[in-house]
C-alpha atoms as a printed R data frame, in Angstrom:
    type eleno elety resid chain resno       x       y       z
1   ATOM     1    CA   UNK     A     1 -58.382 119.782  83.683
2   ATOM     2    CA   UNK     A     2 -61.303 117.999  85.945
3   ATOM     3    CA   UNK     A     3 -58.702 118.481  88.751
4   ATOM     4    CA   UNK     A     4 -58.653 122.188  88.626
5   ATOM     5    CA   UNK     A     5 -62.644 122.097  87.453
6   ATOM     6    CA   UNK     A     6 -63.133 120.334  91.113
7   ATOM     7    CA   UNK     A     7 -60.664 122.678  93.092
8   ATOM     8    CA   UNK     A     8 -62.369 125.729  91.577
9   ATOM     9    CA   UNK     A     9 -65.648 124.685  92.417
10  ATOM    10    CA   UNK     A    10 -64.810 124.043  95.585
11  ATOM    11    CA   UNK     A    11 -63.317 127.399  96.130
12  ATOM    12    CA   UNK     A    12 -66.210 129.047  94.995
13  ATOM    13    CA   UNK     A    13 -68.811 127.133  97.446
14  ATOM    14    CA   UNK     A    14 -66.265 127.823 100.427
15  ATOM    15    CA   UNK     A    15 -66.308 131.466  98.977
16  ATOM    16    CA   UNK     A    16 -69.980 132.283  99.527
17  ATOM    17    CA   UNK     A    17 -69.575 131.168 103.058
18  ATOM    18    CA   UNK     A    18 -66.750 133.745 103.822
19  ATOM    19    CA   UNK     A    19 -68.328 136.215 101.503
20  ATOM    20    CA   UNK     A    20 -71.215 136.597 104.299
21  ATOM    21    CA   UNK     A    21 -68.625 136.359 107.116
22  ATOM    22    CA   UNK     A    22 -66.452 138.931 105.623
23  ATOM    23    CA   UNK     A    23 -69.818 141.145 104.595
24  ATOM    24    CA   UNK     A    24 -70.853 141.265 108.301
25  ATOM    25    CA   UNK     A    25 -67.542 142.569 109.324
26  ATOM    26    CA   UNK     A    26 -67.638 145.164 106.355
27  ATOM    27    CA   UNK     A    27 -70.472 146.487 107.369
28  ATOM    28    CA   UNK     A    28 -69.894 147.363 110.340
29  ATOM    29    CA   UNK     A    29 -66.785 149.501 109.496
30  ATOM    30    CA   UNK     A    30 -68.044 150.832 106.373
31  ATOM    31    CA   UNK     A    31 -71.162 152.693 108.457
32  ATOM    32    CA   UNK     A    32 -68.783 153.037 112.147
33  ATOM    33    CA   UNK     A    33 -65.123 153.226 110.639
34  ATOM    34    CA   UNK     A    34 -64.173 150.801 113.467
35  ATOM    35    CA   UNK     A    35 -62.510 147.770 113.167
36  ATOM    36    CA   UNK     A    36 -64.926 144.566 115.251
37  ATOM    37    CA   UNK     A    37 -61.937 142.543 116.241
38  ATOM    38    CA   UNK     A    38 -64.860 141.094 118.300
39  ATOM    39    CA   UNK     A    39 -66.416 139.821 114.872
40  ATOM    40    CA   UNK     A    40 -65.014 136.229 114.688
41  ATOM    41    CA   UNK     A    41 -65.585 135.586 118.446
42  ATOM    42    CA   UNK     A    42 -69.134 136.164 117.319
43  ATOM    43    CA   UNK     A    43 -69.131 133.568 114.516
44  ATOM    44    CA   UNK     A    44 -67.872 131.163 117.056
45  ATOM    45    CA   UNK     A    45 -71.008 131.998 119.507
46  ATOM    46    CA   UNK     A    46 -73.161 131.283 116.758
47  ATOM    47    CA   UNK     A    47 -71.694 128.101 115.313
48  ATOM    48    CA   UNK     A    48 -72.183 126.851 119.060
49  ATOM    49    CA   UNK     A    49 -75.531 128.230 119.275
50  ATOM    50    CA   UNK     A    50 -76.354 126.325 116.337
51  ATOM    51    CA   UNK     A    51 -74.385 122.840 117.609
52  ATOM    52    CA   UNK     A    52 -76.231 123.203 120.804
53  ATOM    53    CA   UNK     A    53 -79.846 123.304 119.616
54  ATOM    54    CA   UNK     A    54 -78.967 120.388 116.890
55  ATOM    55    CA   UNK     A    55 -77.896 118.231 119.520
56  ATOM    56    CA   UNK     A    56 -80.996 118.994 121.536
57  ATOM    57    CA   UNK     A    57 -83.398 118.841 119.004
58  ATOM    58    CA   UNK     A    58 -82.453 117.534 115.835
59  ATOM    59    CA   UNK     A    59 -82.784 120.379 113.318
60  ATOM    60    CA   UNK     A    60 -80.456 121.439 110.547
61  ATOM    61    CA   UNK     A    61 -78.011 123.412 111.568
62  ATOM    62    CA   UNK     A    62 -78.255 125.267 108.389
63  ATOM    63    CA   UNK     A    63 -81.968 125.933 109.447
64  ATOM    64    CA   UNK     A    64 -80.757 127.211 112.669
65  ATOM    65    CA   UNK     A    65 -79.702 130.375 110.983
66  ATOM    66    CA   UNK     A    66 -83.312 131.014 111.337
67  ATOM    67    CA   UNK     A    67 -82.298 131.236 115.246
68  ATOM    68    CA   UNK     A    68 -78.757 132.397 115.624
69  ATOM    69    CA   UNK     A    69 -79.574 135.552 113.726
70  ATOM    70    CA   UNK     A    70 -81.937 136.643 115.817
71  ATOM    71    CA   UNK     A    71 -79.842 135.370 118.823
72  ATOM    72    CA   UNK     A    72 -76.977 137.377 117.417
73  ATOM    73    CA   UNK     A    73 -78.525 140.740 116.662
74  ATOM    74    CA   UNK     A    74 -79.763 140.937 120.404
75  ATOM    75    CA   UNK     A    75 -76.271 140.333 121.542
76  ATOM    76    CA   UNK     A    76 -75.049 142.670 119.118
77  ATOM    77    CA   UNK     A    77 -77.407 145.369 120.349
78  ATOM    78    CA   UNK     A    78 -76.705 144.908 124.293
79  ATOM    79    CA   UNK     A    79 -72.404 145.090 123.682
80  ATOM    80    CA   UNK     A    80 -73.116 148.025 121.683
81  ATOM    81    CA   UNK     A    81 -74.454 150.181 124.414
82  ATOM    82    CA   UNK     A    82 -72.487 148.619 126.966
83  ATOM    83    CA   UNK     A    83 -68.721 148.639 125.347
84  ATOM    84    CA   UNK     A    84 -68.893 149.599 121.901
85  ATOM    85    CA   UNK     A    85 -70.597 153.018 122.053
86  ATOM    86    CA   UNK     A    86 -68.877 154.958 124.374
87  ATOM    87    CA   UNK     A    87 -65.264 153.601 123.298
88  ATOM    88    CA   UNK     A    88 -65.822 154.803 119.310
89  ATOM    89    CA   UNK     A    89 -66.856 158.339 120.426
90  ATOM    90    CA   UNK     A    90 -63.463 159.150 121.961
91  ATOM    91    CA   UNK     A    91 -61.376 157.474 119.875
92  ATOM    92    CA   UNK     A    92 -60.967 154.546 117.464
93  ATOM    93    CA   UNK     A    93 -57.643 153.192 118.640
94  ATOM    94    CA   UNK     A    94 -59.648 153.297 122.125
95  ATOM    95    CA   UNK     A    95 -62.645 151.400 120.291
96  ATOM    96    CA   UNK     A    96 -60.266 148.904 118.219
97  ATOM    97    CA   UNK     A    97 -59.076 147.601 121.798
98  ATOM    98    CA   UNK     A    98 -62.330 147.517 123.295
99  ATOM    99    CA   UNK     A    99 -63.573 144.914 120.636
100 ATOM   100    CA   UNK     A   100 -60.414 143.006 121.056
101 ATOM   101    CA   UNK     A   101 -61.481 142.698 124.880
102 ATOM   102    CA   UNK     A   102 -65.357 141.504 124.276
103 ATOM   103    CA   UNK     A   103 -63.309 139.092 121.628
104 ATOM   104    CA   UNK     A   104 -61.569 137.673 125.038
105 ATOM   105    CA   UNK     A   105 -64.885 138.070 127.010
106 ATOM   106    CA   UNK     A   106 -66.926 136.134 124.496
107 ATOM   107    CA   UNK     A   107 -64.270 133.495 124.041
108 ATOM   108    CA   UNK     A   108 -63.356 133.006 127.511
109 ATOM   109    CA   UNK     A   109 -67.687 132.615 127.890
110 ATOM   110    CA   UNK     A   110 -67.777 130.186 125.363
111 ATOM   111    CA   UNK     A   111 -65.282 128.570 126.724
112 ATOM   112    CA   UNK     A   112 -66.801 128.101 130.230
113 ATOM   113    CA   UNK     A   113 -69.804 127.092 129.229
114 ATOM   114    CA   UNK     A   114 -69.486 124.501 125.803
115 ATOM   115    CA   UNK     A   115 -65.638 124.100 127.435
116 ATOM   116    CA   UNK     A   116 -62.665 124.058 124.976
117 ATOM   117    CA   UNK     A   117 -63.124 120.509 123.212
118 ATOM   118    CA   UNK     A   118 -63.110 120.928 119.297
119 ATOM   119    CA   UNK     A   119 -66.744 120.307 118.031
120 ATOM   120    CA   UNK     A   120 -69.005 119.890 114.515
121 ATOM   121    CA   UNK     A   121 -72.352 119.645 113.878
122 ATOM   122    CA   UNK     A   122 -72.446 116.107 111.473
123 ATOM   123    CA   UNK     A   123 -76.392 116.380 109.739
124 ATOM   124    CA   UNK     A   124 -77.340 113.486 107.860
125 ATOM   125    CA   UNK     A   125 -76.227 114.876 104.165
126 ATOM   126    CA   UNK     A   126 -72.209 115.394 105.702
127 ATOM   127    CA   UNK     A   127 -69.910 113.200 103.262
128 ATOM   128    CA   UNK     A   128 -72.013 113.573 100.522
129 ATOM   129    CA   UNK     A   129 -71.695 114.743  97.500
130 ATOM   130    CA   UNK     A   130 -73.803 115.959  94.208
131 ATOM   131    CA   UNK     A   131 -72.185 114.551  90.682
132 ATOM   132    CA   UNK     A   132 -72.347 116.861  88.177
133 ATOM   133    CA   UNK     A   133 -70.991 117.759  84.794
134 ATOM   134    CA   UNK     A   134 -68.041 115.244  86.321
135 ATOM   135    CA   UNK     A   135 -67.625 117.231  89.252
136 ATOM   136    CA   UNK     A   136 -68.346 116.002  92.831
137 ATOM   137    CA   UNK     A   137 -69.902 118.306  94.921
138 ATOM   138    CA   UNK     A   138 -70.077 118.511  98.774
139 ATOM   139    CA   UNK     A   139 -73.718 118.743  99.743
140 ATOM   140    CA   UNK     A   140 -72.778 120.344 102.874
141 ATOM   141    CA   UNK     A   141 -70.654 123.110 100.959
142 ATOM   142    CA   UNK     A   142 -73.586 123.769  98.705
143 ATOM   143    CA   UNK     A   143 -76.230 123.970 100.996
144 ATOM   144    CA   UNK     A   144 -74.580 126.381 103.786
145 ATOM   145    CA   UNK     A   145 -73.225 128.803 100.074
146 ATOM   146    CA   UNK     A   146 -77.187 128.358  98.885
147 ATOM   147    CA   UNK     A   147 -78.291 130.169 102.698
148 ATOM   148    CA   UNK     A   148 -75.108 132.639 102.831
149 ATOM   149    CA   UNK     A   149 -76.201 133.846  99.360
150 ATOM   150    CA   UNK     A   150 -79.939 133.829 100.995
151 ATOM   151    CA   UNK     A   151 -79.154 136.276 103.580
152 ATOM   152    CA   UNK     A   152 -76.755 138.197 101.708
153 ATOM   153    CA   UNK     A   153 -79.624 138.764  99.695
154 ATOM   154    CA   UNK     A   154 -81.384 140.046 102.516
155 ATOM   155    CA   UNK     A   155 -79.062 142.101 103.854
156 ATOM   156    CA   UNK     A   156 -78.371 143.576 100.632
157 ATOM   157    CA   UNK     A   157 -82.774 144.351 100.449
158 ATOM   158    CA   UNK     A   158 -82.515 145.827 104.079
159 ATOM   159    CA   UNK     A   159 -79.779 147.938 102.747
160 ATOM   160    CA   UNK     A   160 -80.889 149.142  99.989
161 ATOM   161    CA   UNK     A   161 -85.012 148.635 100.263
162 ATOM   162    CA   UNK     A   162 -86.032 150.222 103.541
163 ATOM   163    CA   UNK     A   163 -86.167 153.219 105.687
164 ATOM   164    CA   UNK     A   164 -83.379 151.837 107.590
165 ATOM   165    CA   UNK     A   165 -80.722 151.346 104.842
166 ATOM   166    CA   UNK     A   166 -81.340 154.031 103.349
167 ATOM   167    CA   UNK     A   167 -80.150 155.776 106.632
168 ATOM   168    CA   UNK     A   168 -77.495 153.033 107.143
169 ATOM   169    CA   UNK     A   169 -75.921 154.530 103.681
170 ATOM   170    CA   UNK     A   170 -76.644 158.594 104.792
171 ATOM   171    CA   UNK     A   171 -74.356 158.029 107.921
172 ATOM   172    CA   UNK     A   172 -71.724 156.074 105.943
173 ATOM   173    CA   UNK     A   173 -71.501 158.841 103.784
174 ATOM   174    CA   UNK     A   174 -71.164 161.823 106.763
175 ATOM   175    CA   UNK     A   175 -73.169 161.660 109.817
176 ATOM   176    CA   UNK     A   176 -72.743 164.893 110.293
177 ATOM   177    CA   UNK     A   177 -74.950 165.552 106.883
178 ATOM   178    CA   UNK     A   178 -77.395 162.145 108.166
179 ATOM   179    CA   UNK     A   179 -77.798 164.428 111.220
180 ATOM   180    CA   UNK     A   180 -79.126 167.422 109.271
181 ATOM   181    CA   UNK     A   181 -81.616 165.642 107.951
182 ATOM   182    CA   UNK     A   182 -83.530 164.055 111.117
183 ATOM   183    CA   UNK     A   183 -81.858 160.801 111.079
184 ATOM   184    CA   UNK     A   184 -81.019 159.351 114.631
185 ATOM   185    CA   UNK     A   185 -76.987 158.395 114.375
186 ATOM   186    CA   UNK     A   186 -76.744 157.071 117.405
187 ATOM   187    CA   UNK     A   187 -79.640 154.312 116.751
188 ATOM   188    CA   UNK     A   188 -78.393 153.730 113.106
189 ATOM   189    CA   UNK     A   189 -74.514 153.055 114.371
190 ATOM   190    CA   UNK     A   190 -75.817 150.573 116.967
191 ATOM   191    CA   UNK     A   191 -78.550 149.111 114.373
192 ATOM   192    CA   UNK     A   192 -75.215 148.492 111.403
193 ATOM   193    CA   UNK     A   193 -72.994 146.979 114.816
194 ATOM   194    CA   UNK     A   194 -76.323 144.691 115.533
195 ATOM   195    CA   UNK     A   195 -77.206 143.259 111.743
196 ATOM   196    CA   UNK     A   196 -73.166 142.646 111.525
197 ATOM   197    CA   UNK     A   197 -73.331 140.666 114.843
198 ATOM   198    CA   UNK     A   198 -76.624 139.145 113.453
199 ATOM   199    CA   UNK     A   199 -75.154 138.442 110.037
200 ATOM   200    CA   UNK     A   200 -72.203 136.713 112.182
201 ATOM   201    CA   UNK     A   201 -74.474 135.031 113.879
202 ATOM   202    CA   UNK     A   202 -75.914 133.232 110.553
203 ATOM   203    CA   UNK     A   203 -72.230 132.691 109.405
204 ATOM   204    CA   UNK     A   204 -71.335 130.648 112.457
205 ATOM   205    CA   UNK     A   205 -74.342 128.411 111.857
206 ATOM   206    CA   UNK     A   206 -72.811 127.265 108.543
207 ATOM   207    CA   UNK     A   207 -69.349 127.125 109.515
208 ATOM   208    CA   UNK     A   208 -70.435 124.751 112.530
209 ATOM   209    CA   UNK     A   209 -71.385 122.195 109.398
210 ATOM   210    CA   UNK     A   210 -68.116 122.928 107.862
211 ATOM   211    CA   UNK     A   211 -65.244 122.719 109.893
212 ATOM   212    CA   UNK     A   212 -64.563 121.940 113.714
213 ATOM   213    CA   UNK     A   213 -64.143 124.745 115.770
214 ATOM   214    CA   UNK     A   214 -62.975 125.296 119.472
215 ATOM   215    CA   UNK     A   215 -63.731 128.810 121.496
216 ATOM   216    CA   UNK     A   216 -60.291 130.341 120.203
217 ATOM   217    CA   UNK     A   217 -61.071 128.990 116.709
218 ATOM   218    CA   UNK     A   218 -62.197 133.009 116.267
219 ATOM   219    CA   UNK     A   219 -59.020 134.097 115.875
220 ATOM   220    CA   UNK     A   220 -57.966 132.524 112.951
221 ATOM   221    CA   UNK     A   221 -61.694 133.673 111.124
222 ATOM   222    CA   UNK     A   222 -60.927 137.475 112.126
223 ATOM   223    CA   UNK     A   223 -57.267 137.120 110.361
224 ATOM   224    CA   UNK     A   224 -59.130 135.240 107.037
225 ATOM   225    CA   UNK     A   225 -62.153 137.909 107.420
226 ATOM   226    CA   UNK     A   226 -59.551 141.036 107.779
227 ATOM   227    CA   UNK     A   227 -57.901 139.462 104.648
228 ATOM   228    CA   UNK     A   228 -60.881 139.766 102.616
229 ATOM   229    CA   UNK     A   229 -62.254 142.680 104.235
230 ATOM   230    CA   UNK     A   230 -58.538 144.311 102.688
231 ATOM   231    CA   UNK     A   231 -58.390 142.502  99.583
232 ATOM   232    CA   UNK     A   232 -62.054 143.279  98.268
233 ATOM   233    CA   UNK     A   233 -62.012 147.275  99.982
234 ATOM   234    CA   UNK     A   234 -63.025 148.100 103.181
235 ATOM   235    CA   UNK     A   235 -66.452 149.700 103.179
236 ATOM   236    CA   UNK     A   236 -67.608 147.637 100.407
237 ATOM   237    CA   UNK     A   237 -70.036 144.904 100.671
238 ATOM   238    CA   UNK     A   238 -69.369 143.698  97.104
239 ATOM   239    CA   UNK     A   239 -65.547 144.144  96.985
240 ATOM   240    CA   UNK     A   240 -66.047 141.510 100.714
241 ATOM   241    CA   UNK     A   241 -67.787 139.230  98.064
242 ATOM   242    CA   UNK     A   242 -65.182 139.268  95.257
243 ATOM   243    CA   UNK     A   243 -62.232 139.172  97.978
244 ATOM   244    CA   UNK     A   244 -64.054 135.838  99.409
245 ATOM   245    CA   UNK     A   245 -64.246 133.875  96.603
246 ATOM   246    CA   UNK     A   246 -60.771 135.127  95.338
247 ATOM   247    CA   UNK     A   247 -59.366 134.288  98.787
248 ATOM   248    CA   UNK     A   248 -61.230 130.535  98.633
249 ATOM   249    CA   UNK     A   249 -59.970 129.805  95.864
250 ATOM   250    CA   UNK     A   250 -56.509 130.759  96.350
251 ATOM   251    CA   UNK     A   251 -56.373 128.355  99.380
252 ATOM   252    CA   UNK     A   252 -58.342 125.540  97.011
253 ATOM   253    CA   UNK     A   253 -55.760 125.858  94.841
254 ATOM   254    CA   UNK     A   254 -52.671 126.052  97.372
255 ATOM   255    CA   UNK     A   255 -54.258 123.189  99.179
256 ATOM   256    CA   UNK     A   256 -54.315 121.103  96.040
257 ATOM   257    CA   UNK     A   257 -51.359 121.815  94.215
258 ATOM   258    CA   UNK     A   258 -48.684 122.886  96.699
259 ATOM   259    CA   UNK     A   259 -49.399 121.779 100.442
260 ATOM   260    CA   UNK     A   260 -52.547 122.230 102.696
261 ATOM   261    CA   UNK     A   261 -50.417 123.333 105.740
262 ATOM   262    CA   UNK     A   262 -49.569 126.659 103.289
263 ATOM   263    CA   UNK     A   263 -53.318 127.420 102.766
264 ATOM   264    CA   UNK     A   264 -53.231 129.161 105.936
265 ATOM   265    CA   UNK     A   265 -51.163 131.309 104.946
266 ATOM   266    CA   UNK     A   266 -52.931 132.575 102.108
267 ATOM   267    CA   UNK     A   267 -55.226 135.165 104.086
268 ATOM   268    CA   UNK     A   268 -51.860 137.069 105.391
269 ATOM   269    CA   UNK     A   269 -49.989 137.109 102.087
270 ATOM   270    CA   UNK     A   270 -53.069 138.627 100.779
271 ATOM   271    CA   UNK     A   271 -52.834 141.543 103.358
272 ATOM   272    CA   UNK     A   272 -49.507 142.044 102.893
273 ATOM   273    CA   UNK     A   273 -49.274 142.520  99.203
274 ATOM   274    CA   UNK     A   274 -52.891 144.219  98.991
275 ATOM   275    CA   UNK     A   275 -51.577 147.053 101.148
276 ATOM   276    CA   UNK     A   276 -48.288 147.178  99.462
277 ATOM   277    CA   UNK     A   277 -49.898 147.475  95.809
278 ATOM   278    CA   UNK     A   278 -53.416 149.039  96.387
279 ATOM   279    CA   UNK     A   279 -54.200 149.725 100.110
280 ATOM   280    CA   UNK     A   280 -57.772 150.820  99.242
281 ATOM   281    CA   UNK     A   281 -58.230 146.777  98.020
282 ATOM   282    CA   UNK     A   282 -60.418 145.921  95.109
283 ATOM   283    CA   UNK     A   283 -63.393 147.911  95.278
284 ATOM   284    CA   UNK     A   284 -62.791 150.164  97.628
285 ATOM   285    CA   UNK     A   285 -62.408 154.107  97.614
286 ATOM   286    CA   UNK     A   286 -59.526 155.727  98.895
287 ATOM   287    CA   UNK     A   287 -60.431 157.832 101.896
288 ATOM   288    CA   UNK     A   288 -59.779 161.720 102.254
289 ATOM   289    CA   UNK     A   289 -57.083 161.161 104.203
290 ATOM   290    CA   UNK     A   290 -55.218 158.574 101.994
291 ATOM   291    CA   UNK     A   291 -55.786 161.671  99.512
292 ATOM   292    CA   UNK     A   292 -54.272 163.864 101.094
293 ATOM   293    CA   UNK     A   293 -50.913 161.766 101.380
294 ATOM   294    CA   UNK     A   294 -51.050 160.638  97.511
């Protein structure tokens, strides 16, 4: 019983980190109804953001957040107006392959410049583990879920607290109506794009701490965040949280009681039965034109 205890612990720790991953990537379709195949390149430019600046200075990579954010949200900002905007007004098959392309951009950058050795930030408290209740927990696990559930909680204020989320949530629900009102859908669409690049951008600190990574490492975190993003219901930033830690824990679990090499399978299964049994996922609302099929 302390066996599964520990796995499901685990699961749950690993969960909050993909829960802000995932939540980033949500967001962005949820306001834009695009797809940002680009998303996990952008959680690998942040997780080397962050092992850069703590090999040149020290600092907890964790801390670092504090840094890639920002870093992220500017870069999310600029390939909005340069790629992202015009592709997604003519068509969104046209903007689903112009993300996959600033996906190859970004990795094949990364990959010139940091160079295509696998890497991990290692801060003092890595191998070490709280004791509680009989269960051993990684430090490093808890620490990076502690700051995802930090700036989920911040995301979640801008979204629902401010001037801007409120108009982040008018063009989700019809910019057509957002535009009747006043509100500028042009400059909300590329402010959602930016704070899910920025959000990213925090992610990739925390998985640098986590697991070792390599420039095309982001194309096995777009397949686990596309997972969630369909299990939990795309468009919803809580359904991204409940498909996370369901989808952590499913590969705790696999990992400990059938075979680590079929975690990684997990994430696809999901999609596959989640669109056979309820394509909407979890949480998430059937749009008008699955409505019109049913």
């Amino acid at each position: 019983m302390t066996g599964l205890a520990q796995t499901l612990a685990f699961g749950v720790l690993v969960g909050g980190v993909y829960a802000l991953a995932a939540s980033a990537m949500n967001l962005i379709f949820g306001v834009m109804r695009i797809v940002n195949l680009a998303q996990g390149a952008m959680l690998m430019l942040g997780a080397y953001l962050a092992y850069s600046l703590w090999r040149a200075t020290g600092l907890d990579p964790l801390l670092l957040t504090l840094v890639t954010a920002p870093a992220l949200l500017a870069v999310g900002w600029v390939t909005y107006y340069l790629f992202v905007e015009r592709a997604r007004t003519t068509d969104p098959p046209t903007a689903l392959v112009t993300t996959f392309g600033l996906a190859l951009i970004t990795t094949g950058v990364i990959a010139l410049i940091w160079g295509n050795e696998w890497r991990l930030a290692g801060p003092g408290y890595a191998g070490r583990s709280f004791t509680v209740a009989g269960l051993h927990l990684p430090q490093a696990q808890v620490y990076a879920c502690l700051v995802a559930a930090v700036v989920l909680g911040g995301l979640w204020l801008v979204l629902n607290r401010t001037w801007l989320g409120r108009s982040v949530r008018a063009v989700a629900a019809g910019p057509e109506g957002a535009r009747l009102v006043g509100i500028d859908v042009r400059r909300v669409w590329a402010a959602s794009y930016a704070l899910g690049v920025a959000a990213a951008g925090a992610g990739g600190a925390l998985l640098s701490v986590l697991y070792p990574f390599t420039p095309s490492s982001g194309y096995h975190w777009i397949g686990l965040m596309l997972s969630i993003v369909v299990l939990g219901g795309m468009g919803s930033m809580a359904g991204s949280v409940l498909g996370a830690v369901l989808v952590a824990v499913g590969e705790a679990l696999t990992s400990a009681y059938l075979s680590p090499g079929w975690a990684t399978a997990v994430p696809y299964l999901v999609i596959v039965i989640v669109l056979l049994a309820r394509p909407q996922g979890l949480l998430g609302a059937r749009l008008r034109e699955d409505m019109s099929r049913a």
